[in-house]
PAMI-268730 format. One line per 4 residues: their letters; for each residue x, y, z of N, C-alpha, C. Coordinates in pm, whole numbers. Example, Ala and Ser with C-alpha at 12.3 -4.5 7.8 and 13.67 -1.06 7.14 Angstrom:
BEGIN
AS) 1319/-569/780/1230/-450/780/1320/-330/780 ~ 1285/-225/708/1367/-106/714/1290/3/787 .
# end
This chain:
BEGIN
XXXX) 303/1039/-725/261/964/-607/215/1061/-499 ~ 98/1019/-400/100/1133/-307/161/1019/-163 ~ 227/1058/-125/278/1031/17/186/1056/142 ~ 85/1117/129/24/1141/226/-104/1043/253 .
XXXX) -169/971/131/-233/858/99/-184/750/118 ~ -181/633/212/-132/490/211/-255/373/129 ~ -151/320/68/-273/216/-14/-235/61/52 ~ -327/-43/47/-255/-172/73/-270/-222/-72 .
XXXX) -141/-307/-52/-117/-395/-206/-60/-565/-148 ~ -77/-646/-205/-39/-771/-199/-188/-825/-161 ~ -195/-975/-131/-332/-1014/-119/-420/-967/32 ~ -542/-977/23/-580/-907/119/-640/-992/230 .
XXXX) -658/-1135/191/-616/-1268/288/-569/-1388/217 ~ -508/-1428/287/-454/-1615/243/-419/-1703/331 ~ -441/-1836/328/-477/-1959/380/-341/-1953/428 ~ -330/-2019/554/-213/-2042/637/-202/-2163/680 .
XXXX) -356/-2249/686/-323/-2351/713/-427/-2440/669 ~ -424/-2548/580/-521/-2614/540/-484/-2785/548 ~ -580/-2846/599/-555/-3001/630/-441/-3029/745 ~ -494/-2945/803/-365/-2932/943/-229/-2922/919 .
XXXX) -181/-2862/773/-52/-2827/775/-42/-2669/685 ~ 99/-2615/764/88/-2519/704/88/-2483/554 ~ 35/-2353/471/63/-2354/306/109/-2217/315 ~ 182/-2174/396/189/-1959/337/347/-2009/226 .
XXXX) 302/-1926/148/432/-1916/59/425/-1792/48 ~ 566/-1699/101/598/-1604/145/640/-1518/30 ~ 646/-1591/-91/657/-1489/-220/538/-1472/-261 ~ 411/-1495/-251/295/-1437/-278/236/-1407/-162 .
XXXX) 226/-1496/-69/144/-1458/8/167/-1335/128 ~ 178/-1207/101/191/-1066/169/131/-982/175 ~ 165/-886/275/48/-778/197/163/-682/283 ~ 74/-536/212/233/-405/219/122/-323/209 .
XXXX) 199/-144/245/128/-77/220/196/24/155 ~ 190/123/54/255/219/19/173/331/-11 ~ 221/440/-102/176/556/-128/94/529/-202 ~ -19/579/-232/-137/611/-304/-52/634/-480 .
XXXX) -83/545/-590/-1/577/-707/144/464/-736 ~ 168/411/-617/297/306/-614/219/179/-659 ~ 254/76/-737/127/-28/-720/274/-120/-749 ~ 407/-91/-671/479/-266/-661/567/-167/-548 .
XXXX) 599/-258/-440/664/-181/-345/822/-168/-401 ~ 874/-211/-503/992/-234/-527/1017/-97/-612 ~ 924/-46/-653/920/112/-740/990/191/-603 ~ 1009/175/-478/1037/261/-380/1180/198/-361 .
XXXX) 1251/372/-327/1415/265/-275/1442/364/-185 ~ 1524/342/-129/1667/407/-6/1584/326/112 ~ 1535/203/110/1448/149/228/1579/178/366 ~ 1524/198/465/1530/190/655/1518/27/682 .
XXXX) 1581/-3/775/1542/-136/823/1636/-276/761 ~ 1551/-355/754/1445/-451/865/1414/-378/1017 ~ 1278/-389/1065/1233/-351/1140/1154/-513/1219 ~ 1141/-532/1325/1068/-624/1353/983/-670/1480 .
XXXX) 884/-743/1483/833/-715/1621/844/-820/1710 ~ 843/-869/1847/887/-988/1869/761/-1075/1840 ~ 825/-1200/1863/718/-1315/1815/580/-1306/1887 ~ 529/-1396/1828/351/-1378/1856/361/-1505/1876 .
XXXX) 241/-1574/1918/240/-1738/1895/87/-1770/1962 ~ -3/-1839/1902/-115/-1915/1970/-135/-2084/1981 ~ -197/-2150/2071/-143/-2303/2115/-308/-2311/2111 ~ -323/-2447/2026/-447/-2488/2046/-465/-2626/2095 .
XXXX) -509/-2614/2263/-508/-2735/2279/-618/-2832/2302 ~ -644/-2988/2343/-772/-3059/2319/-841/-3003/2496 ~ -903/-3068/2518/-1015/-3052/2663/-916/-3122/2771 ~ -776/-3179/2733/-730/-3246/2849/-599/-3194/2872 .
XXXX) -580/-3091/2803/-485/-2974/2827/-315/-3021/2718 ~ -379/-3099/2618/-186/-3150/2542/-299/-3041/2398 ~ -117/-2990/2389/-115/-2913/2273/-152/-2978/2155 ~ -230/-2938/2074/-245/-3017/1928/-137/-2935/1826 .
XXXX) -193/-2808/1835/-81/-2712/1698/-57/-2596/1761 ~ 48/-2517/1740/117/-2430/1779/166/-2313/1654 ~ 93/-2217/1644/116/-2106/1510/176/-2004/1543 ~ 314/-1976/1558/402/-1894/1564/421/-1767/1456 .
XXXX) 439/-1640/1460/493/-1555/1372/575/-1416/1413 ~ 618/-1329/1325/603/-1230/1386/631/-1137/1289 ~ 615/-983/1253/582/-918/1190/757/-808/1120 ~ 802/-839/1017/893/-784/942/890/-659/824 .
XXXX) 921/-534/817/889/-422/771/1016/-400/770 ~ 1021/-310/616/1122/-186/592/1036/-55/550 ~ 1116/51/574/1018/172/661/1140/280/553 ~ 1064/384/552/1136/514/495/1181/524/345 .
XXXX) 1102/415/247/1121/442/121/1092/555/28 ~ 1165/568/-97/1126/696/-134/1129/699/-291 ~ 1050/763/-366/1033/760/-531/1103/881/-606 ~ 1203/886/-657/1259/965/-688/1284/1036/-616 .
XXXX) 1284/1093/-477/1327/1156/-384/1203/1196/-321 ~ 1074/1146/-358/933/1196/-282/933/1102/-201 ~ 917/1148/-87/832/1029/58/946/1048/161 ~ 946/955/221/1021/881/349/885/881/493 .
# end
């Protein structure tokens, strides 16, 4: 593996919301990044963390100011994994 290369793995977009309700299913739908040569993040261990950022959120509302939908998230990482003792 080179550690100095980051690759992204998991999908590289997916639908969050279709027919005005949400669809993310959180066992496929991700995306990660690791070392250049890793191709499942689970090949990496001694993970750091949960790490997290505070919430995000956007409100979409009509022309007379009432909210229609409201899409909340916020962003979850474990940090400092390592392959046989290469990385962190």
């Amino acid at each position: 593996i080179d550690p100095a290369t980051v690759v992204e793995i998991g999908k590289e977009i997916y639908q969050a919301i279709e027919d005005n309700q949400p669809v993310i299913d959180t066992t496929v739908d991700w995306a990660g990044a690791v070392p250049q040569g890793v191709t499942n993040w689970t090949q990496l261990e001694n993970w750091q963390g949960p790490a997290q950022t505070d919430g995000y959120y956007i409100e979409f509302k009509n022309f007379l100011g009432k909210k229609l939908t409201k899409f909340a998230w916020r962003f979850v990482w474990k940090y400092g994994g390592d392959m046989n003792g290469v990385g962190k």
